[in-house]
N, CA, C and O atoms as a GROMACS GRO file, in nm:
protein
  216
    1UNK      N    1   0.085  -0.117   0.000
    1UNK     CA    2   0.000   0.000   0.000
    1UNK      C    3   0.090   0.124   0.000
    1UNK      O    4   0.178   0.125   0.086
    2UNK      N    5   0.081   0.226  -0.081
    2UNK     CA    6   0.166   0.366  -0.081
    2UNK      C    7   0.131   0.432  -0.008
    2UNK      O    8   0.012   0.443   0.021
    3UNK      N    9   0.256   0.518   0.064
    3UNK     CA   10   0.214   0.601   0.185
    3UNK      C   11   0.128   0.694   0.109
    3UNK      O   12   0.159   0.706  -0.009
    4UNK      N   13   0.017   0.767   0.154
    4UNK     CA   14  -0.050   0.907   0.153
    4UNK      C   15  -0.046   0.995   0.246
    4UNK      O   16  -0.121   1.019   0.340
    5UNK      N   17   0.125   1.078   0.180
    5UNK     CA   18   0.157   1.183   0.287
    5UNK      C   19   0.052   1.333   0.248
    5UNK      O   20   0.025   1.376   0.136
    6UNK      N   21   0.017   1.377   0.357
    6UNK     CA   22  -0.070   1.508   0.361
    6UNK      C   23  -0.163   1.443   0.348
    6UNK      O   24  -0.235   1.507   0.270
    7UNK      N   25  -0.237   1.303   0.389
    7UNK     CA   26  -0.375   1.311   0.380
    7UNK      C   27  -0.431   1.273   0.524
    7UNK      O   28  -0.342   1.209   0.579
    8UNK      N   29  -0.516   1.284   0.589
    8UNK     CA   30  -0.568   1.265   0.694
    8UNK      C   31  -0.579   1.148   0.712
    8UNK      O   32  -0.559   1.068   0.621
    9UNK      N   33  -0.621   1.104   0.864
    9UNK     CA   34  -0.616   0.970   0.922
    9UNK      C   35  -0.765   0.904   0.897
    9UNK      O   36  -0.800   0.793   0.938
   10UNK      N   37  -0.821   0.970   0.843
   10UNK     CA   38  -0.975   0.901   0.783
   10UNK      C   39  -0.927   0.880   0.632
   10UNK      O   40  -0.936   0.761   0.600
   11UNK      N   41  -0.881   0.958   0.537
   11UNK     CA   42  -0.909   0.916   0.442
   11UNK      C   43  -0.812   0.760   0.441
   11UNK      O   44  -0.841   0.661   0.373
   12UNK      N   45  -0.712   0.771   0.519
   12UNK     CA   46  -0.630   0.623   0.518
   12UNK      C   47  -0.701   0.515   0.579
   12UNK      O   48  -0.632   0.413   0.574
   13UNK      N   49  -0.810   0.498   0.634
   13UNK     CA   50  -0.893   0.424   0.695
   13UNK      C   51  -0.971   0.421   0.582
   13UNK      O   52  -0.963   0.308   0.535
   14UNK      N   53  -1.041   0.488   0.518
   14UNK     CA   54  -1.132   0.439   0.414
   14UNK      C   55  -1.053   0.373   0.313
   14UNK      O   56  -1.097   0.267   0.268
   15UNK      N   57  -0.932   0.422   0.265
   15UNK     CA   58  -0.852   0.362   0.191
   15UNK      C   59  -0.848   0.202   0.244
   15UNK      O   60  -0.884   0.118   0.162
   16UNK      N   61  -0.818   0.169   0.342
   16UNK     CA   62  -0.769   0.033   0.378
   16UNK      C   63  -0.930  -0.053   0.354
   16UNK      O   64  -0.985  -0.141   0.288
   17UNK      N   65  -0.948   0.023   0.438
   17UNK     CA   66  -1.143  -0.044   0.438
   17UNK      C   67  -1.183  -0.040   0.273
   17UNK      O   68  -1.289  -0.098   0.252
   18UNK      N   69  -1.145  -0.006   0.203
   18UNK     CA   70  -1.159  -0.053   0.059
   18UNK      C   71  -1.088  -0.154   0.011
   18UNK      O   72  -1.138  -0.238  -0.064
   19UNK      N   73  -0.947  -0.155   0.056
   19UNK     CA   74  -0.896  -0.270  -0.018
   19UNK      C   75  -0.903  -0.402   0.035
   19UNK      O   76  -0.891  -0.507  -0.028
   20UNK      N   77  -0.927  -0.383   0.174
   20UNK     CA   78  -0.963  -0.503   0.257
   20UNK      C   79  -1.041  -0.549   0.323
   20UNK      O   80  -1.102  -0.482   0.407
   21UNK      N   81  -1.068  -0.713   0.300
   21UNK     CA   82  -1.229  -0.743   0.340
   21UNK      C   83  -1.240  -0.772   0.493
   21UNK      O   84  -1.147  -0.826   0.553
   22UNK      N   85  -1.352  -0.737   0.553
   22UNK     CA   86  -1.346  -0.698   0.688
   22UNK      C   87  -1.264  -0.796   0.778
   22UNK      O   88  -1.174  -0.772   0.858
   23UNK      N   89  -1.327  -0.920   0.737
   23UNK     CA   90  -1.275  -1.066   0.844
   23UNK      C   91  -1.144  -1.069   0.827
   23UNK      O   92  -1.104  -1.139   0.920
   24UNK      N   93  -1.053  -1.034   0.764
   24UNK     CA   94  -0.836  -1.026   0.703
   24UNK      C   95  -0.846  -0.885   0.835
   24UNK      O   96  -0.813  -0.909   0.951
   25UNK      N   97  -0.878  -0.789   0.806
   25UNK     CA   98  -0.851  -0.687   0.832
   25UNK      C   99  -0.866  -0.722   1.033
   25UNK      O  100  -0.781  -0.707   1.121
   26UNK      N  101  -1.011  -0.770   1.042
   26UNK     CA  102  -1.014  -0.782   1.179
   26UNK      C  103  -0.901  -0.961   1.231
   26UNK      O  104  -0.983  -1.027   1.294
   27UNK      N  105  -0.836  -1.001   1.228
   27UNK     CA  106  -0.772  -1.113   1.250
   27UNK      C  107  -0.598  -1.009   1.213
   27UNK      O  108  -0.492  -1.051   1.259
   28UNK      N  109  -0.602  -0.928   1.162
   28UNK     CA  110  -0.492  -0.843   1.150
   28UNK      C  111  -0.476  -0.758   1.282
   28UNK      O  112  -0.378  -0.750   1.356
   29UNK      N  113  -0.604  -0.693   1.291
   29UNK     CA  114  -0.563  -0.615   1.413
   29UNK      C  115  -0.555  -0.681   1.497
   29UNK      O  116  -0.449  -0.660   1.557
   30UNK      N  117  -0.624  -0.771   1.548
   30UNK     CA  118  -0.646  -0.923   1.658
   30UNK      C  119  -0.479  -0.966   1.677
   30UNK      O  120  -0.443  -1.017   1.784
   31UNK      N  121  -0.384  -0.941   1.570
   31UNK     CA  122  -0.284  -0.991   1.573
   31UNK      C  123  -0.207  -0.895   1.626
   31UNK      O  124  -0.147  -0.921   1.731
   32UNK      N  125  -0.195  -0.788   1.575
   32UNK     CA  126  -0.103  -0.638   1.632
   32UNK      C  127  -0.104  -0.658   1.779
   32UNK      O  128  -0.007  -0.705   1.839
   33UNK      N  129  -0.230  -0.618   1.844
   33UNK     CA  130  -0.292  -0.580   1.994
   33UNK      C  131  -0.220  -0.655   2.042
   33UNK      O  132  -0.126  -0.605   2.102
   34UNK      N  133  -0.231  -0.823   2.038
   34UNK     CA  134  -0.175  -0.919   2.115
   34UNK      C  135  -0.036  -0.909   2.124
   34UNK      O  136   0.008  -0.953   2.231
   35UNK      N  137   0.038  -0.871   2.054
   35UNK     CA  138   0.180  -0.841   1.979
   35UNK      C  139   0.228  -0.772   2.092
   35UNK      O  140   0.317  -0.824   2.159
   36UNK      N  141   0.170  -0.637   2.132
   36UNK     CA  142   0.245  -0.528   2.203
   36UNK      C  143   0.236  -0.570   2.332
   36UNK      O  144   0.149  -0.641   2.384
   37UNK      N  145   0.340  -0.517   2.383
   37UNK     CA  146   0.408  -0.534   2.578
   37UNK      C  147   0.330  -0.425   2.580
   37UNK      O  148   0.351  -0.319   2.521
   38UNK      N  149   0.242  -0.452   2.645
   38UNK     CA  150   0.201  -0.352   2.757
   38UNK      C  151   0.255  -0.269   2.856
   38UNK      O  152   0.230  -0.154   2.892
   39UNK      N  153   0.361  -0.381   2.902
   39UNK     CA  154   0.421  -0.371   3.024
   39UNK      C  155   0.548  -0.266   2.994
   39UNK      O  156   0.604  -0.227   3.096
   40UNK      N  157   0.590  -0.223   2.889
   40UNK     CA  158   0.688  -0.125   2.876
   40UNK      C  159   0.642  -0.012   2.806
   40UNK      O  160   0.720   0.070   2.758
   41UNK      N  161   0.499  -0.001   2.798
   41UNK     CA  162   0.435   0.153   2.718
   41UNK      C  163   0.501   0.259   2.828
   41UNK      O  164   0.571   0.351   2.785
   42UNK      N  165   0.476   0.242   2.985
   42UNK     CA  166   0.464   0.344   3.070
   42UNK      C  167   0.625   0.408   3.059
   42UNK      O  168   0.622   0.528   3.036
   43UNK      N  169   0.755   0.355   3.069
   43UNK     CA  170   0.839   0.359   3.094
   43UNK      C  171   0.920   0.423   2.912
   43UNK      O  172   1.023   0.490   2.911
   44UNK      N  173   0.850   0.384   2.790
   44UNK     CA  174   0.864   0.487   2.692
   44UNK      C  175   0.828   0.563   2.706
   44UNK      O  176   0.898   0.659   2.673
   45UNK      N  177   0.670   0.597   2.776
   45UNK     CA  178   0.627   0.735   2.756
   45UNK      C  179   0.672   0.781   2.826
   45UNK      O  180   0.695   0.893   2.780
   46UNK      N  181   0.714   0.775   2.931
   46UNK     CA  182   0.784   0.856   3.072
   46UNK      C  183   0.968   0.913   2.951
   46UNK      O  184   1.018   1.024   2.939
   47UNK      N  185   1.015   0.773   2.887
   47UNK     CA  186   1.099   0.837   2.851
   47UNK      C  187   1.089   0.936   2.718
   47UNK      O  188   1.183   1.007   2.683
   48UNK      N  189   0.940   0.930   2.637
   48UNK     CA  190   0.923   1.085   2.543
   48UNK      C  191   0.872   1.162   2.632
   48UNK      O  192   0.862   1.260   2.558
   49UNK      N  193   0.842   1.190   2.706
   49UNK     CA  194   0.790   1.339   2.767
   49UNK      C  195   0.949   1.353   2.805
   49UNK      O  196   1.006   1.442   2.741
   50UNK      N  197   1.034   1.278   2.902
   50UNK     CA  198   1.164   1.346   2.939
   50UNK      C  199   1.258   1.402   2.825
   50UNK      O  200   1.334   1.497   2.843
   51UNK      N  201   1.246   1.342   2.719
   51UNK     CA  202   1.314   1.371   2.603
   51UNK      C  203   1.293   1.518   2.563
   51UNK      O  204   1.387   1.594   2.540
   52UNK      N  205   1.133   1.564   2.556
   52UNK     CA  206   1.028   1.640   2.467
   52UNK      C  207   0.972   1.764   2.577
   52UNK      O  208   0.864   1.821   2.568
   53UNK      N  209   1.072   1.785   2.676
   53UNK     CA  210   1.007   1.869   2.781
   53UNK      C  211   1.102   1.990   2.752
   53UNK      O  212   1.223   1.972   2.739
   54UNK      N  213   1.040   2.123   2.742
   54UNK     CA  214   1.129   2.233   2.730
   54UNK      C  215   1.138   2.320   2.822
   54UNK      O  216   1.216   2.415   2.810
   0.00000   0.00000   0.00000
């Protein structure tokens, strides 16, 4: 799929939701979610705000 830089985060959602049929698409995200540590979100975000603080 080609990036669409300058376009909004809806029109890239309708984009996907066109090319892909719902049941792929939902067993895709089903797959991401499970994927991510939870357990180290807090301790990135703690380290972008320290990074990103002026």
């Amino acid at each position: 799929m080609p990036r669409y830089a300058g376009k909004s985060k809806k029109f890239v959602d309708d984009r996907i939701l066109a090319q892909v049929d719902g049941p792929a698409l939902d067993r895709q995200i089903c797959d991401e979610l499970f994927e991510r540590d939870y357990t180290l979100i807090g301790g990135q975000i703690e380290d972008w705000r320290r990074a990103h603080r002026h």
